[in-house]
C-alpha positions in Angstrom: -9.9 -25.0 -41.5 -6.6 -23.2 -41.1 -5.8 -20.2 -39.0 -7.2 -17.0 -38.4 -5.2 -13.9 -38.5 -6.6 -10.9 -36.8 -5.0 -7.7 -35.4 -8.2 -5.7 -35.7 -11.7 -7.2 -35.5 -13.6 -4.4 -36.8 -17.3 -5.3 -37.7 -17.8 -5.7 -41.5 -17.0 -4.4 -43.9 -13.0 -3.8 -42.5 -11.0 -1.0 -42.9 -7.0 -0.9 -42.3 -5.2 -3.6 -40.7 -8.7 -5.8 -40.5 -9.5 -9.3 -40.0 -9.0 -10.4 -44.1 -11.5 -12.9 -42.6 -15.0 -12.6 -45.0 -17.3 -15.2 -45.9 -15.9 -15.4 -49.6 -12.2 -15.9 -47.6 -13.1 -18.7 -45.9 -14.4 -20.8 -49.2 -10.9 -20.2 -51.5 -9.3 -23.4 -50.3 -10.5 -26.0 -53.2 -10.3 -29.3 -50.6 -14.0 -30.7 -50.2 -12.8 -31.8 -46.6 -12.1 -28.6 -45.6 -15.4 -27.1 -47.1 -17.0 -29.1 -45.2 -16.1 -28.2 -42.3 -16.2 -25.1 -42.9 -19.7 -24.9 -44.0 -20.2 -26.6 -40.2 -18.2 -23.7 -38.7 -20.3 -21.2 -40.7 -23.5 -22.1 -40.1 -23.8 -24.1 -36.8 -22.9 -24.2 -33.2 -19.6 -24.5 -32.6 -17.2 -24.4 -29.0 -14.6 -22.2 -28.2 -12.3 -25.0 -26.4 -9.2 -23.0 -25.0 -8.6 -19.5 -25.1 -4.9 -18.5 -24.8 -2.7 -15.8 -23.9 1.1 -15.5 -25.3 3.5 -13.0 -24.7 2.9 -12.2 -21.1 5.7 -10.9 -18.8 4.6 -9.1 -15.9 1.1 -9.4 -16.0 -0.8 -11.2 -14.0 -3.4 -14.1 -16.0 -6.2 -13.5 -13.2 -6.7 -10.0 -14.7 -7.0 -10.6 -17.8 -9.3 -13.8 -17.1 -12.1 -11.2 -16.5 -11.4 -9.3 -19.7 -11.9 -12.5 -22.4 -14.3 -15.0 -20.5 -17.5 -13.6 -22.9 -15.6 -15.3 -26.1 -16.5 -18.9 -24.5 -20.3 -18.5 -24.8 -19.3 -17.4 -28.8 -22.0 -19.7 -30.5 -20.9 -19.4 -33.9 -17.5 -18.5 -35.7 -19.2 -15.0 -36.8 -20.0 -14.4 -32.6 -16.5 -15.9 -31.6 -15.0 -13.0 -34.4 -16.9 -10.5 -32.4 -16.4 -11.3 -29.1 -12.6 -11.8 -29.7 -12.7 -8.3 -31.5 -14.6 -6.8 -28.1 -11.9 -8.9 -26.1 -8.9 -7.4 -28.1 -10.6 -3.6 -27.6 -10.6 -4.1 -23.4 -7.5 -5.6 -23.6 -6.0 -2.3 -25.2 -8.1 -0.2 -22.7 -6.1 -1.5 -20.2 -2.7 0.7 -21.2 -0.8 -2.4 -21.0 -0.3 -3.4 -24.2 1.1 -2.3 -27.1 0.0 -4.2 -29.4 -2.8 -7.0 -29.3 -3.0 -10.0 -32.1 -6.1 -12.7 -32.3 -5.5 -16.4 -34.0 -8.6 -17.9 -34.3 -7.8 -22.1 -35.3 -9.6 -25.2 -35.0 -8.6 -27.6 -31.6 -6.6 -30.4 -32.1 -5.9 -33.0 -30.0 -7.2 -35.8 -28.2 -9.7 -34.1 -26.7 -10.4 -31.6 -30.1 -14.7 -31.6 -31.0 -15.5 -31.6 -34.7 -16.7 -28.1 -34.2 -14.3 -26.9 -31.4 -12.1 -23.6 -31.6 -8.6 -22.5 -30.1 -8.6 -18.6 -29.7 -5.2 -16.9 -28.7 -4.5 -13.6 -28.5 -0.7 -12.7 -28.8 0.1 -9.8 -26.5 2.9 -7.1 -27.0 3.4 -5.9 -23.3 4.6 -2.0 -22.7 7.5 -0.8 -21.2 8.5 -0.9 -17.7 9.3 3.6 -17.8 7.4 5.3 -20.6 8.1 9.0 -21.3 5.6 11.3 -23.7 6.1 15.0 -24.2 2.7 16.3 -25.9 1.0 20.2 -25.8 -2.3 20.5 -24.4 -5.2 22.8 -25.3 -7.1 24.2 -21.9 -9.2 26.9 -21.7 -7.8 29.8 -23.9 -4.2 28.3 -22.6 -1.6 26.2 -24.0 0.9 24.0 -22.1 4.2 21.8 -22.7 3.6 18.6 -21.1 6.6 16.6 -20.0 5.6 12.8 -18.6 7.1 9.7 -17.1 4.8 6.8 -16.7 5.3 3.1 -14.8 2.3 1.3 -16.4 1.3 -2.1 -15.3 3.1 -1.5 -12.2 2.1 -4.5 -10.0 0.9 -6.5 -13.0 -3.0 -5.7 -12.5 -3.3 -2.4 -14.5 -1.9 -0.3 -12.2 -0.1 3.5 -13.2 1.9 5.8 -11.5 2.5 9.1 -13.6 4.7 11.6 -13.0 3.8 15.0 -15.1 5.2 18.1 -15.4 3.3 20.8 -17.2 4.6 24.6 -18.1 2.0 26.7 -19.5 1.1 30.4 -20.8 -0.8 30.6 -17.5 -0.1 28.1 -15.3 2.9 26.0 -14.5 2.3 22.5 -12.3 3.5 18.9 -11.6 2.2 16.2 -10.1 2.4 12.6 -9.2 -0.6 10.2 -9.3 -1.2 6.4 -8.9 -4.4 4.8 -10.8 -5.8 1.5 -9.9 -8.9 0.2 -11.8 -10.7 -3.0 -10.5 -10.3 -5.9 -12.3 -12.9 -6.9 -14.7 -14.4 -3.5 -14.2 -12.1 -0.8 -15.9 -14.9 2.0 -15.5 -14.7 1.5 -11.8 -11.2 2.9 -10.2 -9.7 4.9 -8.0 -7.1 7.4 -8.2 -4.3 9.0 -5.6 -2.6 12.6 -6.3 0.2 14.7 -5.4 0.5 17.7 -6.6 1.9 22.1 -7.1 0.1 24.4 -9.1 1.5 28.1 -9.5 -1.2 29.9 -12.1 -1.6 33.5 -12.8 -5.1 35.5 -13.4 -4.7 38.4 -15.1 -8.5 39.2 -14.8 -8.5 39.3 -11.5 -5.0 40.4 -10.8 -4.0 37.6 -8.7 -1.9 34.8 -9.2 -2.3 31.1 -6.8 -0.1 28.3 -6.1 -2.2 25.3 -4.7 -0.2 22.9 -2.8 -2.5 19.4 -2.4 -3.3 16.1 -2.5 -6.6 14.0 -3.1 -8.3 10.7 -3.7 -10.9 10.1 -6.5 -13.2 7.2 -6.8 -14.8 7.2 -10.1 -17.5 4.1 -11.0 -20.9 3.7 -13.5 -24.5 3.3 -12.1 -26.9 2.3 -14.5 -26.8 4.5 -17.5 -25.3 7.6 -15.3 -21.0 7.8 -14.4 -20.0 9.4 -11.2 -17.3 10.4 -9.3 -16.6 11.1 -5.6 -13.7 13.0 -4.4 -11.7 14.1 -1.5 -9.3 16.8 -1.9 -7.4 19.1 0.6 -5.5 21.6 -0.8 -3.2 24.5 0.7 -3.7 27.8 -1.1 -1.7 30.5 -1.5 -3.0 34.0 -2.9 -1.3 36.9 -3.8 -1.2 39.8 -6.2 -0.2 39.7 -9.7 0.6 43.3 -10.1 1.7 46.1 -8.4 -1.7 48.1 -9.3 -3.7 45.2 -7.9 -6.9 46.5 -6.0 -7.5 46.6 -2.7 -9.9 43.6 -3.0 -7.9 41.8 -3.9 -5.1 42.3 -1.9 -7.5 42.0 1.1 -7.7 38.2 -0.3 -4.1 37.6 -0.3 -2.3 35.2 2.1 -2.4 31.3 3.4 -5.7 29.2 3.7 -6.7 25.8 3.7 -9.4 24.1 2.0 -10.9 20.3 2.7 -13.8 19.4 0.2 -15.7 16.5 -0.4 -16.8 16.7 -3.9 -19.8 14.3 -5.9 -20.4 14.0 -9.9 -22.9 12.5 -11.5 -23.4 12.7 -15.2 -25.3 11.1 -18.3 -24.3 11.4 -21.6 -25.5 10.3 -24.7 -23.8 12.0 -27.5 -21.9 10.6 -30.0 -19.4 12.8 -30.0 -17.9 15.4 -27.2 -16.4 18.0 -29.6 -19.1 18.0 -32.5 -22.4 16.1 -31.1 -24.8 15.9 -33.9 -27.1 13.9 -31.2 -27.4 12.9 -28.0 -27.6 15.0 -24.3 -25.8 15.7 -21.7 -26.4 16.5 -18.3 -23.3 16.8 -15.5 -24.7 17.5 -11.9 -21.6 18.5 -9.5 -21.6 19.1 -5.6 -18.9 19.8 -3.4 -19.1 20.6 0.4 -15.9 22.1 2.2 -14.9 22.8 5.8 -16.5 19.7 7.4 -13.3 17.7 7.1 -11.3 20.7 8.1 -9.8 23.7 6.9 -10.6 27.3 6.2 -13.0 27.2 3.8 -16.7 26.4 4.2 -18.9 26.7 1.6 -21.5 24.5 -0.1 -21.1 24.8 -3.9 -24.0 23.5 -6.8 -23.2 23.8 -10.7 -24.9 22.0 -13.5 -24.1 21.5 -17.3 -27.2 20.7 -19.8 -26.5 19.9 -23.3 -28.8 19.1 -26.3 -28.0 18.0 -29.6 -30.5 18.0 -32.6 -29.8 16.6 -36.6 -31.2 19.1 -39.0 -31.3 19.0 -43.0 -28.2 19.2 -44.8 -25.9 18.0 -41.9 -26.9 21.0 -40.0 -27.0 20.3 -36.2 -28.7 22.7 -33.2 -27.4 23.0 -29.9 -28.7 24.1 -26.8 -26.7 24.3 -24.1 -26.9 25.7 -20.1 -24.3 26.1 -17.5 -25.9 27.1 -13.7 -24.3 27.4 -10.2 -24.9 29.1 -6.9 -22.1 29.3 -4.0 -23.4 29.4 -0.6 -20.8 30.4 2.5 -21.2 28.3 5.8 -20.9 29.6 8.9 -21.0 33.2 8.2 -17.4 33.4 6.3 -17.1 35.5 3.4 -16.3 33.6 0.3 -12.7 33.4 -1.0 -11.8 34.5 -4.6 -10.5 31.4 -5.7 -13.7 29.7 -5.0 -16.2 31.9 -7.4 -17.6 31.5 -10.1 -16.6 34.0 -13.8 -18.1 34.2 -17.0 -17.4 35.7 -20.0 -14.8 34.9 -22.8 -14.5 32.8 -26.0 -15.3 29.7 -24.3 -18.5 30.7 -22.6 -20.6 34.3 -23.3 -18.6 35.2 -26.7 -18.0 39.0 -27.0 -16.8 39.5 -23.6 -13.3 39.2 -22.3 -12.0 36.3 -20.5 -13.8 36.2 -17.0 -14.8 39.7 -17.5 -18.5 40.1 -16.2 -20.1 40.7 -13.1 -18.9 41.7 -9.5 -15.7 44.0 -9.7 -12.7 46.6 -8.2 -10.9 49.3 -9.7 -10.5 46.6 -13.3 -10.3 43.3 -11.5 -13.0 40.9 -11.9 -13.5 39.3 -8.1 -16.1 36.6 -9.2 -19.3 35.7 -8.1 -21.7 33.3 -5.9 -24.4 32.7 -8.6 -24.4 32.4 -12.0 -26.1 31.1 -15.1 -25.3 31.3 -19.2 -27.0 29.9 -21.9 -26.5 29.8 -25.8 -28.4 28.4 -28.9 -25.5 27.1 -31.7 -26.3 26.2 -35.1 -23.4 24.2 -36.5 -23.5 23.4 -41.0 -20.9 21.8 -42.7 -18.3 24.3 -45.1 -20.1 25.9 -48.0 -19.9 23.8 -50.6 -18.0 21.0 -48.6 -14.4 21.1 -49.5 -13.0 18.3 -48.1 -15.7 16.4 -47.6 -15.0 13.0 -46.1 -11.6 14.2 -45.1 -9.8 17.5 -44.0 -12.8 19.7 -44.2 -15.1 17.1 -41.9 -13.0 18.7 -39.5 -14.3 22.5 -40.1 -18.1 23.7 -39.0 -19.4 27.0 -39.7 -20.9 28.3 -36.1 -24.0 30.9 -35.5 -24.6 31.4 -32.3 -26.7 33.6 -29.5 -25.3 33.3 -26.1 -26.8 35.3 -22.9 -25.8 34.9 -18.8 -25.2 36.5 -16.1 -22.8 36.7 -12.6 -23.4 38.8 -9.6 -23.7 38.1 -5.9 -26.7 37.3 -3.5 -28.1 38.4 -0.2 -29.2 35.0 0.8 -31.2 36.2 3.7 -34.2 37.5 0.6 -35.4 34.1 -0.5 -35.5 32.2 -3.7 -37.7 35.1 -5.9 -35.3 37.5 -5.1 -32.6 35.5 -5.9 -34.0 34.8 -9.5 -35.0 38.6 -9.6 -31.5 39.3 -9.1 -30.1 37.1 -12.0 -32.8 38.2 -14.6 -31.3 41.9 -13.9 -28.7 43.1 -16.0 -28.4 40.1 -18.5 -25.5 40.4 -20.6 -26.3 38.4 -24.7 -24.3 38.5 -28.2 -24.5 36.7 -31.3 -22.5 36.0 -34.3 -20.6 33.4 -36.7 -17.2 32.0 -37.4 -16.0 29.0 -38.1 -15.0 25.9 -35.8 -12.3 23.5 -35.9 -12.0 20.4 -34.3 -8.6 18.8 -32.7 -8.9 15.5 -31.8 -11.9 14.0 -30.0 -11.1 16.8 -27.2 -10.6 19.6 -27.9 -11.4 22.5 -30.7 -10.6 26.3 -32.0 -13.2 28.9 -32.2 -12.8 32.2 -34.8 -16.0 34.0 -34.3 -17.1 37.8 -35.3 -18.9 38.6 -31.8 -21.3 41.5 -31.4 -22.0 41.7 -27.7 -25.3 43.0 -26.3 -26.0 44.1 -22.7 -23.0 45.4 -21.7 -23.0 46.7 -18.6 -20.9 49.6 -16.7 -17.1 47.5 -15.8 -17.9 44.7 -18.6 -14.6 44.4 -20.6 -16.0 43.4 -24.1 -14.2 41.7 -27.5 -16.4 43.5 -30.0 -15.4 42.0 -33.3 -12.6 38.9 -34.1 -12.2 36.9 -31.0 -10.2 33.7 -30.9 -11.2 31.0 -29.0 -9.6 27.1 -27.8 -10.5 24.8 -25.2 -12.1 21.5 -24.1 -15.0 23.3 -23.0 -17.9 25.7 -24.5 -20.7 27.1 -23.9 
């Protein structure tokens, strides 16, 4: 049997740069010898012998040992294609490579078996200094991202990225190092440095946040979580002169330490247009017991479902909750509230634009909650289809929430009470495009509903992008 070429293992059939190994492949070569053994390699038991690595340079072999030691219980030349093809996809997880080949030949040698394989994989390493320049899509705000990378920098995986980021709103850099364990990418930990100056029009305000943390993030089960550290100096002050007096009240220096958990299970196939699957995100985060100024316990949640209908139609159901609850008698801080209302959560209303408020700017509140029901259908008459237009929905929708602030000496009932009051809703349609797997642009016609006295509402076109939606 001669050699195997394969840059990309997909499973059959192959698309692109694939395997060009097939059954009907493997039975060209006219020689009755090789037929033969052939046939054996096909249809029964065979050993992977040696699996080998070339092209290595700074990388160290013990890492990678954990990434390809499944293709040695391959039992068969079809499993040995597959586990080399799941071997080649962890080994580009890592960021280290640039490029990943797999040869697939029969031993030789002395000690070759009549059924015994050689698999290599021939490894393009990355450069020592990587730069990228790229644009990002955040929440209703674009930035220009300017990066320098060290990948691989100890020979184990390891990253430090320095980024700098200037945006319509917001304006940062930071340095961070990111070390995964080896064997087990999911589990790693991650150290930043970093400055972020951002402005909030809404609110009048603008921040610079001066901090560092640490971030452990690691699977359990079917469910990912995170924990977190992160102490951050903040620095508040007023965006314009005609800033109210609320929020000039909130300007000046403080300090928070939070220790932060997330937990979340998600089984959608796809985070920008899901046409099944659920999500659920559960996040905690406790500040002021590891210093600072700030003490506050803070509880949101994010609930996601995703339902197939006829004719590639797909209904979503989503739900967004929190609740922000002081410690020790301190009044909240600003830049610690919750807001709702824009293109990315209760459509119809401006950006942030509901709830608690002071002579026009929008001060945020403790408790929250928003819902919406989506229906998502293909293009009429599917232009496209298959290519370009796949990456167009048409979007109904019917949102409702609501923001305000709570007395929590009044119990639980009067807490609900309070956000069943005063609910703001809308509804309407547009069209959705999706960039990337992680991000997508909204154009809806909203008609909002509810409104209530100091809402700030889009009634009509509004324009929507982000990584997140309601």
């Amino acid at each position: 049997m001669g050699t195997v070429h394969a840059k990309s293992l997909d499973p059959l059939p192959m698309h692109g740069r694939d395997l060009g190994v097939h059954p009907d492949d493997l039975m060209e070569t006219p020689e009755p010898e090789q037929e033969s053994k052939q046939e054996v390699l096909e249809n029964k038991d065979v050993v992977v012998q040696h699996v080998n690595i070339q092209g290595l340079g700074r990388t160290k072999e013990d890492l990678l040992g954990y990434e390809i030691s499944d293709v040695f219980h391959a039992k068969n030349l079809i499993d040995v294609m597959k586990k080399a093809h799941v071997a080649r996809q962890r080994l580009l997880r890592l960021g280290i490579f640039k490029d990943v080949e797999v040869l697939i030949d029969t031993s030789e040698g002395a000690d070759a078996l009549p059924n015994g394989l050689d698999v290599t994989f021939e490894v393009t390493e990355v450069k020592r200094l990587t730069g990228s320049y790229n644009t990002m899509v955040g929440n209703n705000e674009g930035s220009m991202v300017l990066g320098l990378k060290l990948p691989n920098m100890f020979g184990r995986a390891e990253k430090l990225t320095f980024q700098f980021s200037y945006g319509t709103k917001e304006t940062s850099y930071g340095l961070s190092f990111f070390k995964p364990q080896p064997g087990h990418f999911e589990r790693n930990l991650t150290l930043n440095m970093y400055k972020v100056t951002g402005q909030f029009p809404w609110s009048s305000l603008k921040e610079t946040d001066r901090g560092m943390s640490a971030e452990l993030n690691f699977p359990l089960g079917m469910t990912n979580h995170t924990l977190k550290w992160e102490g951050v100096w903040r620095e508040l002050g007023c965006l314009a002169r005609s800033a109210s007096f609320a929020v000039r009240e909130e300007s000046g220096h403080s300090l928070k330490s939070a220790l932060s958990h997330t937990v979340s299970i998600d089984s959608r196939n796809s985070a920008i247009f899901p046409s099944r699957g659920a999500l659920l995100r559960i996040n905690q985060e406790l500040a002021g017991y590891t210093g600072g100024d700030a003490s506050f316990l803070k509880e949101d949640f994010e609930l996601q479902l995703n339902r197939r209908l006829f004719w590639d139609s797909v209904l979503s159901a989503s739900l967004w909750g929190g609740m922000l609850y002081p410690i020790g008698g301190q009044p909240t801080c600003i830049a610690d509230r919750f807001y709702l209302g824009g293109p990315t959560s209760v459509r119809g209303f401006g950006m942030y634009s509901i709830g608690p408020q002071s002579e026009g700017d929008y001060l945020g509140g403790e408790a929250y909650w928003a819902g919406g029901l989506h229906l998502y259908t293909p293009l009429p008459f599917r232009p496209g289809k298959g290519g370009f237009g796949d990456l167009f929905r048409t979007h109904f929708f019917l949102n409702a929430g609501n923001l305000c602030n709570l007395n929590y000496g009044e119990g639980p009932r009067a807490h609900l009470q309070k956000l069943a009051e005063c609910i703001r809703w809308s509804y309407g349609a547009g069209i959705v495009l999706r960039l990337g797997n992680i991000a997508r642009l909204e154009l809806n016609y909203c008609v909002p509903m509810g409104v209530q006295s100091g809402d700030r509402i889009c009634d009509g076109v509004q324009f929507g992008a982000g990584i997140r939606f309601l």
